[in-house]
Jmol script that loads the backbone (N, CA, C; Angstrom):
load data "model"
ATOM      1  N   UNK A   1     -47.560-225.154 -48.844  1.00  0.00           N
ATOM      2  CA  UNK A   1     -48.009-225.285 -47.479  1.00  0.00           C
ATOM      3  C   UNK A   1     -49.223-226.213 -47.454  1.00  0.00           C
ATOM      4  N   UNK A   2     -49.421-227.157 -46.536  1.00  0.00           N
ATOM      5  CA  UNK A   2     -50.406-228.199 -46.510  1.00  0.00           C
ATOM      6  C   UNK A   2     -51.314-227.708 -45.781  1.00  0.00           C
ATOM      7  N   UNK A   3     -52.629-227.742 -45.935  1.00  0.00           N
ATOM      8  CA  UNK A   3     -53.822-227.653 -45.367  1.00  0.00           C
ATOM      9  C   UNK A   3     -53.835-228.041 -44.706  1.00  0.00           C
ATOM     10  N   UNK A   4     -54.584-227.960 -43.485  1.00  0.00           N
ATOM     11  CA  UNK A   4     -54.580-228.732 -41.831  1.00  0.00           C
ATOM     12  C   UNK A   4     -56.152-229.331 -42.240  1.00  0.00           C
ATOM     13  N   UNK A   5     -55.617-230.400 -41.536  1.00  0.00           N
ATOM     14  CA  UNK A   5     -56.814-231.867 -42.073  1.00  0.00           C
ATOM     15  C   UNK A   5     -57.736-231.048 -41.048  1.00  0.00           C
ATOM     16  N   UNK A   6     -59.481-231.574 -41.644  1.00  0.00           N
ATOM     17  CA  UNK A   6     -60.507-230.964 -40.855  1.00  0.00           C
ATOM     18  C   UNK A   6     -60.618-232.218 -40.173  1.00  0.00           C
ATOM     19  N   UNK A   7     -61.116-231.988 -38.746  1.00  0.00           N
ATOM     20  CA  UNK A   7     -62.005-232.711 -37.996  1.00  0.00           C
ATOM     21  C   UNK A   7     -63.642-232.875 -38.118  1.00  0.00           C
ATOM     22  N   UNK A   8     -64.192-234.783 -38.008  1.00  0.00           N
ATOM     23  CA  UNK A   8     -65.580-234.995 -37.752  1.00  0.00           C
ATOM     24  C   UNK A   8     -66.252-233.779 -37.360  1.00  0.00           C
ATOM     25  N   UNK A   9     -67.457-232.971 -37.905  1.00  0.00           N
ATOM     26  CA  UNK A   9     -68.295-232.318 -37.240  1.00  0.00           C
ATOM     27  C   UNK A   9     -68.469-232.929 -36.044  1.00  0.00           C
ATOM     28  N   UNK A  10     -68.942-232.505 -34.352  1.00  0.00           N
ATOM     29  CA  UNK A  10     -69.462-233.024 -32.848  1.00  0.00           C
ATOM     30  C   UNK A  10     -70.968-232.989 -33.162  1.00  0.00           C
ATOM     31  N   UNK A  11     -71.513-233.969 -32.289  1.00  0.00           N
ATOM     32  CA  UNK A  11     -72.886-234.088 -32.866  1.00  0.00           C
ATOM     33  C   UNK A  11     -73.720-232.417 -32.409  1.00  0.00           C
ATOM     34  N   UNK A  12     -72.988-231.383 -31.753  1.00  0.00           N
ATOM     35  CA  UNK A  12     -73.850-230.360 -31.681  1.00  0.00           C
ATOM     36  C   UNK A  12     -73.669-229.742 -33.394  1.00  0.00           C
ATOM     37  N   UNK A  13     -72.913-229.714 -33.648  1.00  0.00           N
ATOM     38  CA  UNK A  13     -72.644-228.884 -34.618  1.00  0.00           C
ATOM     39  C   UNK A  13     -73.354-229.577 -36.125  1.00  0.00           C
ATOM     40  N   UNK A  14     -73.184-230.881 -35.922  1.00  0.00           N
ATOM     41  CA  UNK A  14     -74.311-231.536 -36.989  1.00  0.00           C
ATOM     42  C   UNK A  14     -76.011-231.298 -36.913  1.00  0.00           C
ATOM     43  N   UNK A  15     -75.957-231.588 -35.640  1.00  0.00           N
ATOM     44  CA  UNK A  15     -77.686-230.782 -35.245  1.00  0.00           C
ATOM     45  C   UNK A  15     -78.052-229.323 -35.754  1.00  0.00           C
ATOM     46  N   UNK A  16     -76.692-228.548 -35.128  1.00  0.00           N
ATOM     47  CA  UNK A  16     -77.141-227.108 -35.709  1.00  0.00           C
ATOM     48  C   UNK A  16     -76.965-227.102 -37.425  1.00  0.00           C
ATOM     49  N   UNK A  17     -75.906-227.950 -37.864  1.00  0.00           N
ATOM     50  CA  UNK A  17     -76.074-227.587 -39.363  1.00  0.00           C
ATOM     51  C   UNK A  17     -77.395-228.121 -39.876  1.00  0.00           C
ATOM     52  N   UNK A  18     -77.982-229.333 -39.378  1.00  0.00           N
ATOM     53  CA  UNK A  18     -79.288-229.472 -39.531  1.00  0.00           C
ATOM     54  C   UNK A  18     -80.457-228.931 -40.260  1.00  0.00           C
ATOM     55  N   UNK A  19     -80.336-228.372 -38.690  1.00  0.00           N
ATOM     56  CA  UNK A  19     -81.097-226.974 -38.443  1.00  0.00           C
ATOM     57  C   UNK A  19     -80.975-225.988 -39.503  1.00  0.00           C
ATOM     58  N   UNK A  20     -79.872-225.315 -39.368  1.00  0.00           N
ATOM     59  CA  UNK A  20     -79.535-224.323 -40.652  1.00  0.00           C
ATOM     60  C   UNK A  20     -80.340-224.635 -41.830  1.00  0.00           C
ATOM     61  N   UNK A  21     -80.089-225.792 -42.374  1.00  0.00           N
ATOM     62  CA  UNK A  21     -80.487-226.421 -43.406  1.00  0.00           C
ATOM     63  C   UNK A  21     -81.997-226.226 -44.011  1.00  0.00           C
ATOM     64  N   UNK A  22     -82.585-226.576 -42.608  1.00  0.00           N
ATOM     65  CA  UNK A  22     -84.148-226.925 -42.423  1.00  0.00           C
ATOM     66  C   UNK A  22     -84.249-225.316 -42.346  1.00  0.00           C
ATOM     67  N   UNK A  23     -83.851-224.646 -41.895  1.00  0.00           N
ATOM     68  CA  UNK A  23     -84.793-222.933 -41.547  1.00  0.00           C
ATOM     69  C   UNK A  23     -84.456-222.524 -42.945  1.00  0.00           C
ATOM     70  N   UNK A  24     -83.019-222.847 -43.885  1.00  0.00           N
ATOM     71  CA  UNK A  24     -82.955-221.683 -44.879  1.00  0.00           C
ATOM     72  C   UNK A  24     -83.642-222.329 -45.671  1.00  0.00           C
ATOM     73  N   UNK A  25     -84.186-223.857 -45.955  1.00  0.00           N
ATOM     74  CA  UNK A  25     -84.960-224.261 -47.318  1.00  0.00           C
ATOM     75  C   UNK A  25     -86.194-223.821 -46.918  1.00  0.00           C
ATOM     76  N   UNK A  26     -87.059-223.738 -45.704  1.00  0.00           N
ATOM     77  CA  UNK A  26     -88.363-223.247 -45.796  1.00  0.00           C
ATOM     78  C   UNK A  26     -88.468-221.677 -45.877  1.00  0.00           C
ATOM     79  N   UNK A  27     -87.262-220.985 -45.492  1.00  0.00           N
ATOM     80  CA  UNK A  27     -87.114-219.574 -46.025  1.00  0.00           C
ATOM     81  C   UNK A  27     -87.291-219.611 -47.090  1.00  0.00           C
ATOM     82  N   UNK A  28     -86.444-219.990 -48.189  1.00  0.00           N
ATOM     83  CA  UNK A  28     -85.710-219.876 -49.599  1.00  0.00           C
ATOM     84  C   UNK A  28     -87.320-220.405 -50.203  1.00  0.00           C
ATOM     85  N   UNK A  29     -87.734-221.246 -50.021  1.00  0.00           N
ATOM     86  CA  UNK A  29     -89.233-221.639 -50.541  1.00  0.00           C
ATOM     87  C   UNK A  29     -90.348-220.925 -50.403  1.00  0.00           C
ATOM     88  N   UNK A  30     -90.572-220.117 -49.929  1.00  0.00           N
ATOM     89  CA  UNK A  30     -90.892-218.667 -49.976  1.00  0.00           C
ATOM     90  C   UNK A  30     -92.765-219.618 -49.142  1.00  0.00           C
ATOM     91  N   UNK A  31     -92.817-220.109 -48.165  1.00  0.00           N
ATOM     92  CA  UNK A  31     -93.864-220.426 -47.603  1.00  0.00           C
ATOM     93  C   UNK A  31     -94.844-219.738 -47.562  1.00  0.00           C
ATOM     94  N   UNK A  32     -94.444-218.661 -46.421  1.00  0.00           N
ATOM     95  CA  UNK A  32     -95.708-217.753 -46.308  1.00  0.00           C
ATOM     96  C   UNK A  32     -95.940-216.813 -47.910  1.00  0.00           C
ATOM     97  N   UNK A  33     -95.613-216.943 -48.756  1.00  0.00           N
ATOM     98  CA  UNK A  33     -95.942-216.373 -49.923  1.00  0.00           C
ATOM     99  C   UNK A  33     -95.518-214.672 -49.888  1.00  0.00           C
ATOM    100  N   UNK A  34     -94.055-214.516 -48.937  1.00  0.00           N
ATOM    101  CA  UNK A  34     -93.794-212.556 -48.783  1.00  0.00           C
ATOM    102  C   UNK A  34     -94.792-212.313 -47.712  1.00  0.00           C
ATOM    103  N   UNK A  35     -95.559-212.942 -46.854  1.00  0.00           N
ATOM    104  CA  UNK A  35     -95.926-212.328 -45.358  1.00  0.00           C
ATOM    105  C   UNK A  35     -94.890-211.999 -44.525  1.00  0.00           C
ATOM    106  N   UNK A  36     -94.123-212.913 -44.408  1.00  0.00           N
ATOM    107  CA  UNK A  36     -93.094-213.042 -43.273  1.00  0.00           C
ATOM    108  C   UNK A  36     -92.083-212.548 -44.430  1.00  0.00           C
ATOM    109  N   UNK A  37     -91.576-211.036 -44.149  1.00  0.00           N
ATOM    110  CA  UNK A  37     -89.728-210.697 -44.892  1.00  0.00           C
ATOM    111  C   UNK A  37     -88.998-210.259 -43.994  1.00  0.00           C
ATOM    112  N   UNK A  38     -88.025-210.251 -43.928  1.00  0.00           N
ATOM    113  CA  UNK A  38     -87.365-210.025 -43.155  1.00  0.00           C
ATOM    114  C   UNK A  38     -86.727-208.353 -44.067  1.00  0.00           C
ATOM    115  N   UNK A  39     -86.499-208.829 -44.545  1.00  0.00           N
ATOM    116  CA  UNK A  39     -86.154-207.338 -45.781  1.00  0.00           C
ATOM    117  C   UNK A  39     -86.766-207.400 -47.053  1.00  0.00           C
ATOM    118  N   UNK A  40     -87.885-206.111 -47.370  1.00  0.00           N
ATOM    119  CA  UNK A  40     -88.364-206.272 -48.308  1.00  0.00           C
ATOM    120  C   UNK A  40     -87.785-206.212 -49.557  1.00  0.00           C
ATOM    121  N   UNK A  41     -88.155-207.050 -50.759  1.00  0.00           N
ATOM    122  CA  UNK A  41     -87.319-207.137 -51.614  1.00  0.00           C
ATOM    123  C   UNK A  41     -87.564-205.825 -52.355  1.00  0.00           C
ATOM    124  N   UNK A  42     -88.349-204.464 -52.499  1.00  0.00           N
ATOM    125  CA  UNK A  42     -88.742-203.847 -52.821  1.00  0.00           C
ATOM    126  C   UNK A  42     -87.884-202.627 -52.423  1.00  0.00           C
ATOM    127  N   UNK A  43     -86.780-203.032 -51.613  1.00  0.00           N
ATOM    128  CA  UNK A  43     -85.766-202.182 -51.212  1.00  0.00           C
ATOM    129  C   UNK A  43     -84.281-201.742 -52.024  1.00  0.00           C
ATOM    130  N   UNK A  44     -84.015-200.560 -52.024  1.00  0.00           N
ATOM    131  CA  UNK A  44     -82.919-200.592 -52.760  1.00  0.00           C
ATOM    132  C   UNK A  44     -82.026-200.897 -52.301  1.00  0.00           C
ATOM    133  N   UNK A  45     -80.662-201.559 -52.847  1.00  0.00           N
ATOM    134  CA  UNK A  45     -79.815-202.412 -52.486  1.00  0.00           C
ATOM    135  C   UNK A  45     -79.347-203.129 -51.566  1.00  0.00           C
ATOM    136  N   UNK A  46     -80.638-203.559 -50.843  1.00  0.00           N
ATOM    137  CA  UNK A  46     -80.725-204.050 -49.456  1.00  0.00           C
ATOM    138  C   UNK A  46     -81.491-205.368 -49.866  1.00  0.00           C
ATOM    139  N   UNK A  47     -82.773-204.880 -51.209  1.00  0.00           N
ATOM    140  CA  UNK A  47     -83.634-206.238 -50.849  1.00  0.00           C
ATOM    141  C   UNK A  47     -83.718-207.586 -51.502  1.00  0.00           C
ATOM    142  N   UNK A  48     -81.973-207.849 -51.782  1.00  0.00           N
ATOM    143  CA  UNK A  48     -82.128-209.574 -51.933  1.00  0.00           C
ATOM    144  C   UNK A  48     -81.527-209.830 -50.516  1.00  0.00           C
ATOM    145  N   UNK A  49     -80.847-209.275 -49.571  1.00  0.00           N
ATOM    146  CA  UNK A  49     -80.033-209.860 -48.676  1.00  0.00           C
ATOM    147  C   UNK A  49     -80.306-210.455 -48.059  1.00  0.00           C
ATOM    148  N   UNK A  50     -81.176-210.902 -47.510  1.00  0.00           N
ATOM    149  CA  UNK A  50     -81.779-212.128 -47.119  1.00  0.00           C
ATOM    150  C   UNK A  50     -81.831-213.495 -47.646  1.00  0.00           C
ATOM    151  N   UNK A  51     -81.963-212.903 -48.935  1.00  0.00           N
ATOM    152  CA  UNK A  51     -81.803-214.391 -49.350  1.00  0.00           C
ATOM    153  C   UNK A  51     -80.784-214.769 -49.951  1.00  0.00           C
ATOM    154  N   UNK A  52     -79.734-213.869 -49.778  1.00  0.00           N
ATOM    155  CA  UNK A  52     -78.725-214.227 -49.983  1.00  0.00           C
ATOM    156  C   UNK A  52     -77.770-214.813 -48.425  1.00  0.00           C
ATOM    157  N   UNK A  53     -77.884-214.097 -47.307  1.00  0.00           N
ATOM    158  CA  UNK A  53     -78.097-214.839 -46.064  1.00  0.00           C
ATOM    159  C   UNK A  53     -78.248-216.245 -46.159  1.00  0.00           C
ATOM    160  N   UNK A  54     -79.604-216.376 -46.109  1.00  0.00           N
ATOM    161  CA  UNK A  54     -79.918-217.939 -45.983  1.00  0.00           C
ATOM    162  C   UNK A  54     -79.654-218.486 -46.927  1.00  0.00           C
ATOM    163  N   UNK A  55     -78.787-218.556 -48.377  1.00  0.00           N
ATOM    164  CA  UNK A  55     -78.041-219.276 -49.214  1.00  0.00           C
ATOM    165  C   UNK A  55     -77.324-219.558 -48.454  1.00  0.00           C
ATOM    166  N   UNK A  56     -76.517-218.577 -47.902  1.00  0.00           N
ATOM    167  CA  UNK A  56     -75.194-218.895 -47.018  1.00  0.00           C
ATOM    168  C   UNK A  56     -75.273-219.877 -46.181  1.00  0.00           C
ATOM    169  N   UNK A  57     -76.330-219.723 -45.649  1.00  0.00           N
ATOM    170  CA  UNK A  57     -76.335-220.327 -44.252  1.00  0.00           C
ATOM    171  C   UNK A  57     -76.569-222.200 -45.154  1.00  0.00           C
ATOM    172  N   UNK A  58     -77.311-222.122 -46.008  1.00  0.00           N
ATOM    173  CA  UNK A  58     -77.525-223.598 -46.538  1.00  0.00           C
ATOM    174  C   UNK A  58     -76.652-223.674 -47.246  1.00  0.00           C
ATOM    175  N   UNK A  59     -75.591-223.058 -47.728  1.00  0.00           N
ATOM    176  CA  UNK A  59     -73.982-223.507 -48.489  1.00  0.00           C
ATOM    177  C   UNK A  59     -73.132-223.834 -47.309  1.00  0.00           C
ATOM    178  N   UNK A  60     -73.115-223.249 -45.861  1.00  0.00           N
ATOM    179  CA  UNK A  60     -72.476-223.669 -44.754  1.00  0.00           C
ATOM    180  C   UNK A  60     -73.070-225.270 -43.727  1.00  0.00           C
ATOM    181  N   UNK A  61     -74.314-225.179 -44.051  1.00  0.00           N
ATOM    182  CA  UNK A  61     -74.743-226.619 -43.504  1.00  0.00           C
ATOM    183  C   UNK A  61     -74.350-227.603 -44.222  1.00  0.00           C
ATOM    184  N   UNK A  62     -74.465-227.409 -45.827  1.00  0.00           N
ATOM    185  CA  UNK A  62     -74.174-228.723 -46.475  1.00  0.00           C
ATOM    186  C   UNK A  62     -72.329-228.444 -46.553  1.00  0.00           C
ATOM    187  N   UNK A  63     -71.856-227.607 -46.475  1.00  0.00           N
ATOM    188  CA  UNK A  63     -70.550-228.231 -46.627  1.00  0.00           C
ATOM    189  C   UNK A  63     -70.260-228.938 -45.100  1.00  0.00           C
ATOM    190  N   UNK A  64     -70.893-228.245 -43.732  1.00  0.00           N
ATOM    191  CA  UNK A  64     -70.585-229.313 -42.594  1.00  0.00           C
ATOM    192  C   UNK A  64     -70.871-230.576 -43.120  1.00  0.00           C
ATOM    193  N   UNK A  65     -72.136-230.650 -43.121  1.00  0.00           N
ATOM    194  CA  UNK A  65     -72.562-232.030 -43.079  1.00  0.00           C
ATOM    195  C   UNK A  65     -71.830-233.127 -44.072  1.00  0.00           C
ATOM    196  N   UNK A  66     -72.060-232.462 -45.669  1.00  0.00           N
ATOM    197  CA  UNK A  66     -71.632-233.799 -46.777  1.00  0.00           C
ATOM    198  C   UNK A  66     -69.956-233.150 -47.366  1.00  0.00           C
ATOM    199  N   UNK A  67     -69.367-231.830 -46.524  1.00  0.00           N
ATOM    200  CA  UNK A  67     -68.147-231.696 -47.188  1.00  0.00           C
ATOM    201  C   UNK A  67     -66.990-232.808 -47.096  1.00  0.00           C
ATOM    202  N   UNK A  68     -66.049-232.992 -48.497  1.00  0.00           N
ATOM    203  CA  UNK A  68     -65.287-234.519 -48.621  1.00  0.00           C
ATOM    204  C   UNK A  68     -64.458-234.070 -47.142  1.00  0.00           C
ATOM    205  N   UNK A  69     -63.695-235.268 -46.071  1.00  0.00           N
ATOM    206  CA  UNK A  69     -62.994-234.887 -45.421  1.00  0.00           C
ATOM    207  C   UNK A  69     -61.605-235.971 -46.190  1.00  0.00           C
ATOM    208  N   UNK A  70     -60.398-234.564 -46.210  1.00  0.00           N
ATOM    209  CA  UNK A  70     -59.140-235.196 -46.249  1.00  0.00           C
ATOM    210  C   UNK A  70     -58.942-235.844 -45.388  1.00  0.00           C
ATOM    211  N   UNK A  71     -57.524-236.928 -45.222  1.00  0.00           N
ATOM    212  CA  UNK A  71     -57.279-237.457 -44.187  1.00  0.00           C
ATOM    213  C   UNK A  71     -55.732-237.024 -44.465  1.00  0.00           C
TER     214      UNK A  71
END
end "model"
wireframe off; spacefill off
backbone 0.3
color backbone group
């Protein structure tokens, strides 16, 4: 069965992957130094999820943005 060819990202959806991009690397870079958590990592089996979240979210921007497109 053949894969259905993807379509150009629309320029909203390039903006928001952008975006994505830009919020999960200054997350993931840990700025405020653990002021700002969203879930403490000090939690039991709760406290990487966050940053496992915003992996996601920056494995989903870069495949919008630089994923190969078939034709």
């Amino acid at each position: 069965m053949a894969e259905p060819a993807r379509a150009e990202p629309g320029p909203l959806r390039s903006i928001a992957a952008l975006l994505a991009i830009a919020l999960a690397l200054v997350y993931l870079s840990n700025v405020g130094q653990g002021t700002f958590e969203l879930v403490p990592d000090a939690a039991p089996l709760f406290g990487n999820l966050d940053e496992v979240v915003a992996s996601l979210v920056l494995f989903w921007g870069s495949l919008t943005l630089f994923g190969r497109r078939r034709s």
